[in-house]
SERO-4910 file (N, C-alpha, C, O; in steps of 0.05 Angstrom, whole numbers):
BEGIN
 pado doro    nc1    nc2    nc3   cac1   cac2   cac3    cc1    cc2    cc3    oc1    oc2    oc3
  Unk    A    294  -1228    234    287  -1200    234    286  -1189    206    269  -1173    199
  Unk    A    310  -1197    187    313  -1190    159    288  -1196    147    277  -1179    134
  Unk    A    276  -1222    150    250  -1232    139    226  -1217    139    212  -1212    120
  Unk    A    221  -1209    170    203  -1183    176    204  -1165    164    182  -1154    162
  Unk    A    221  -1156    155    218  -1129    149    226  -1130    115    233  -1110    103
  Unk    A    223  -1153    105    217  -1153     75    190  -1158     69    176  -1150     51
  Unk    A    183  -1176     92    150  -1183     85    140  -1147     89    124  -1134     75
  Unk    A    152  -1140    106    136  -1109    117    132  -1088     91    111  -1075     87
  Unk    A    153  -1088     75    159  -1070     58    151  -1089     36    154  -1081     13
  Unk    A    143  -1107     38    122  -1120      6     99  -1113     12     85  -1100     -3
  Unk    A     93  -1120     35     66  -1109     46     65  -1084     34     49  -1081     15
  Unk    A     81  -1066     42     70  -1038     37     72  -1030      2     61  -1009     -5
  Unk    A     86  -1045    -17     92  -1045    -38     66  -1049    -57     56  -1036    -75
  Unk    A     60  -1071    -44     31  -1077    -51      1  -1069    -43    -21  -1077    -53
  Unk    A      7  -1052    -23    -19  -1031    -12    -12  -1012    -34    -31  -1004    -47
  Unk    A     10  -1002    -41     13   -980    -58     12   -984    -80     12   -961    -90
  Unk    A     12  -1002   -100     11  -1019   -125    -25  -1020   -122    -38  -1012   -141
  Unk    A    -37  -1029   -101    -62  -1028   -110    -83  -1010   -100   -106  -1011   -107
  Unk    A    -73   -994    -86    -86   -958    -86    -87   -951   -111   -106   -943   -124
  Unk    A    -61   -954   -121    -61   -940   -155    -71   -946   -173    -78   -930   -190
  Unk    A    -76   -983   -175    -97   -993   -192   -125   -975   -194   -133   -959   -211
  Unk    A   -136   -983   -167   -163   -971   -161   -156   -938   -165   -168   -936   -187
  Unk    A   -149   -916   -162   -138   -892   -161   -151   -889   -196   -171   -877   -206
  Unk    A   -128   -905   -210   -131   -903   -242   -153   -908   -250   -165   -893   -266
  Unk    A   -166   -937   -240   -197   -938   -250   -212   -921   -249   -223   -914   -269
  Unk    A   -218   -908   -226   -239   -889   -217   -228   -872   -233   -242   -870   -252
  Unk    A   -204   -852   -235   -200   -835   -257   -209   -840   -286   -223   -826   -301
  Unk    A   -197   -866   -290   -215   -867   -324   -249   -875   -329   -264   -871   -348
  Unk    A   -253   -888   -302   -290   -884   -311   -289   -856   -305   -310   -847   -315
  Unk    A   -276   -838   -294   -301   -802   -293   -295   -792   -320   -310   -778   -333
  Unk    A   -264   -803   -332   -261   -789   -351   -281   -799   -378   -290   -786   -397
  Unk    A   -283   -825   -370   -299   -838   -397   -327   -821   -400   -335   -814   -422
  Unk    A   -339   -817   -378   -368   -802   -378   -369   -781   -386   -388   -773   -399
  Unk    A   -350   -766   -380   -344   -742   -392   -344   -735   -421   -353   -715   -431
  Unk    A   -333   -754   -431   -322   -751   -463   -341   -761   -478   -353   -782   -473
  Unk    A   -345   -743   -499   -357   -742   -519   -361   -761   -545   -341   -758   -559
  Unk    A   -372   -773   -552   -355   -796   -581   -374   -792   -605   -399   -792   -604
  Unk    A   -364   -790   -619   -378   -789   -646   -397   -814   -651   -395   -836   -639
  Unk    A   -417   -806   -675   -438   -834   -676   -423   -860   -686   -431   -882   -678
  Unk    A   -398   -857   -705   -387   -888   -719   -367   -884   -706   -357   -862   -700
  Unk    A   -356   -911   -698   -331   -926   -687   -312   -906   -710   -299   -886   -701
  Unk    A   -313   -912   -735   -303   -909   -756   -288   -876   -762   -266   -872   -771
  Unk    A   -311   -855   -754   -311   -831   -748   -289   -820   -727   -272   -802   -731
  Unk    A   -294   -842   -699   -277   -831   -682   -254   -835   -691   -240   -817   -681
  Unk    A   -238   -852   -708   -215   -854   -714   -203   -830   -728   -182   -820   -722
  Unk    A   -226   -820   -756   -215   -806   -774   -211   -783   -761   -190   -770   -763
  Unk    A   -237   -773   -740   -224   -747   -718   -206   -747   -710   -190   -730   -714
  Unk    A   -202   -772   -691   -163   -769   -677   -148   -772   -700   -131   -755   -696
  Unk    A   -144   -780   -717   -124   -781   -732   -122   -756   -756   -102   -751   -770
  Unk    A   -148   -740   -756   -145   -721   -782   -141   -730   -810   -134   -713   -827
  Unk    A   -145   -756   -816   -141   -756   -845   -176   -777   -858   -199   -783   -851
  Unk    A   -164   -780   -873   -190   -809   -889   -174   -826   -884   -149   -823   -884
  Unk    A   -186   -849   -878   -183   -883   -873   -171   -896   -901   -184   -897   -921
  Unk    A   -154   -903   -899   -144   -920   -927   -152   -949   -922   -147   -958   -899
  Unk    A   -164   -965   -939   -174   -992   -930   -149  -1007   -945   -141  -1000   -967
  Unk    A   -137  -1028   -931   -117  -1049   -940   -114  -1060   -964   -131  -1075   -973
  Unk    A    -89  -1055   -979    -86  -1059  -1011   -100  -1086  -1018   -110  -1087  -1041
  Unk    A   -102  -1110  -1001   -109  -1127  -1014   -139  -1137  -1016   -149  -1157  -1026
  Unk    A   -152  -1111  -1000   -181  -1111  -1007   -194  -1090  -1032   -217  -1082  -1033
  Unk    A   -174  -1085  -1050   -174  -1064  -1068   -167  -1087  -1096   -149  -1103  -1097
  Unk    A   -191  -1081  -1117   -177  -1092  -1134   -158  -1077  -1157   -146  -1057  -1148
  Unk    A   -154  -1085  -1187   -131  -1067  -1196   -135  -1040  -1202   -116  -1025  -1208
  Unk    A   -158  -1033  -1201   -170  -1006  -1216   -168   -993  -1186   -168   -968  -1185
  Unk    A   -168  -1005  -1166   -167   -987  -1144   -201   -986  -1120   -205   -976  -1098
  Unk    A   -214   -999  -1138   -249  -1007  -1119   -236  -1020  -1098   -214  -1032  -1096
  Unk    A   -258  -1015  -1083   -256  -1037  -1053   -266  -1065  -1069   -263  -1059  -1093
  Unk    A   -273  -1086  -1067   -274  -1111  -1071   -298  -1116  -1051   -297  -1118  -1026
  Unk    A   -319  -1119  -1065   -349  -1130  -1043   -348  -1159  -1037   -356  -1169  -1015
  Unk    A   -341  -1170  -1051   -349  -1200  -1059   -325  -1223  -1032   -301  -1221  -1030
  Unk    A   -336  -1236  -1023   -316  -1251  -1005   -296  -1264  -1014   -300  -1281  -1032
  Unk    A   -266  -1258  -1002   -239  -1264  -1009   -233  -1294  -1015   -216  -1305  -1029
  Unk    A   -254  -1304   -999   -244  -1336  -1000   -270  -1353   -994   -287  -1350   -977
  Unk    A   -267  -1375  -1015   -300  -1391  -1011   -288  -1415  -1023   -278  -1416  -1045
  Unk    A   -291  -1436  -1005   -279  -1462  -1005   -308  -1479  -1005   -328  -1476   -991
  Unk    A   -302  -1498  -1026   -314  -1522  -1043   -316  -1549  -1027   -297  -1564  -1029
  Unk    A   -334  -1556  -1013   -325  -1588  -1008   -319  -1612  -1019   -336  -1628  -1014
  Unk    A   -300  -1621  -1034   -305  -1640  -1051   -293  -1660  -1027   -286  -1651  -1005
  Unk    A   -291  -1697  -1038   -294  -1720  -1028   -261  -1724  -1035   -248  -1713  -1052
  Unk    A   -255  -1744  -1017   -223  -1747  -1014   -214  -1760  -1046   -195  -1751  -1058
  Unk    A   -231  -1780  -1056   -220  -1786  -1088   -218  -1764  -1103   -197  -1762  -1116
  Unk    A   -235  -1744  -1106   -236  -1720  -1123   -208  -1701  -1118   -193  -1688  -1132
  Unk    A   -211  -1706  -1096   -182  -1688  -1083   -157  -1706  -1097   -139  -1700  -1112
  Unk    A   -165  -1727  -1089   -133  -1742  -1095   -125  -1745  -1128   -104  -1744  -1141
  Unk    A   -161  -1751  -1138   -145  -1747  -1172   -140  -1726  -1184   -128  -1723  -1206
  Unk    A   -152  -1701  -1162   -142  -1672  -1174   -104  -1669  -1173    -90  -1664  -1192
  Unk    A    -96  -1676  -1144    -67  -1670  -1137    -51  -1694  -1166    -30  -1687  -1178
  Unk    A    -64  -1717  -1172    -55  -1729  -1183    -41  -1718  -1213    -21  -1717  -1228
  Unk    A    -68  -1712  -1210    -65  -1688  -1249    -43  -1671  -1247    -26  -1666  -1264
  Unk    A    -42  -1664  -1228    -26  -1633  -1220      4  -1647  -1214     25  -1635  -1216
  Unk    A      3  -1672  -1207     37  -1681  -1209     41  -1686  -1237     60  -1677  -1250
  Unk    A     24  -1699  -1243     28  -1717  -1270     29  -1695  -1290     30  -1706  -1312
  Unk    A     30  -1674  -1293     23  -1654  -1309     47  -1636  -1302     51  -1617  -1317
  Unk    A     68  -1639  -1277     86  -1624  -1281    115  -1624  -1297    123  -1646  -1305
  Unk    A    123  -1611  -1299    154  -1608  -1324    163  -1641  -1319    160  -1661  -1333
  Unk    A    172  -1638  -1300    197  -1673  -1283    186  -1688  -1296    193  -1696  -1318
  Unk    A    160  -1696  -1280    144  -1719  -1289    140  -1728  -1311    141  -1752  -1316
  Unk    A    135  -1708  -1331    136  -1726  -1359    160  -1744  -1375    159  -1760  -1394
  Unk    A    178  -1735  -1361    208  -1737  -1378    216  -1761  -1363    235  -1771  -1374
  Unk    A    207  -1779  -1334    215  -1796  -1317    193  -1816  -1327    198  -1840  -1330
  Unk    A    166  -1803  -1333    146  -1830  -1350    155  -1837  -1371    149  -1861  -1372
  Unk    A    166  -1832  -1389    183  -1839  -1413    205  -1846  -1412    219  -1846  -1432
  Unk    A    214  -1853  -1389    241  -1870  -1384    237  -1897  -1373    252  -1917  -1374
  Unk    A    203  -1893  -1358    201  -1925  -1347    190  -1940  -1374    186  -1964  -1374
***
């Protein structure tokens, strides 16, 4: 009997959980039609928010410009080119020289 009447009251938990789904949808499509939006994505922000848009310090260079030019542009080079690059770059650090002159 206890079983019944948990299924009963999930049942009803869940007719009421999803009236309100649908309830809310239909409320926000009438409201969406309603409302007004400015022509730029960009625009609608600076309205709700009341100020100018600050664009992210690290798209600014030191003088303070935005930066046009793309942040990052990668080279394909071939696995030997790679490996005698890293090579240089060991062989060229502080340690290393002072341990070649001991062998």
């Amino acid at each position: 009997m206890l079983h019944l009447l948990y299924i009963l009251a999930f049942t009803i938990l869940a007719c009421i959980a999803v009236a309100n789904l649908i309830r809310n949808l239909v409320m926000f499509s009438f409201m969406d039609r309603e409302r007004n939006y400015p022509a730029t994505p960009s625009a609608n922000r600076n309205y709700r928010s009341g100020r100018k848009s600050v664009p992210h310090p690290e798209l600014l260079d030191s003088d303070g410009n935005i930066i046009k030019e793309p942040l990052l542009v990668m080279r394909s080079i071939n696995v030997e080119d790679a490996r005698q690059q890293l090579d240089a770059i060991y062989e060229a650090s502080p340690g290393q020289k002072s341990e070649n002159h001991e062998k």
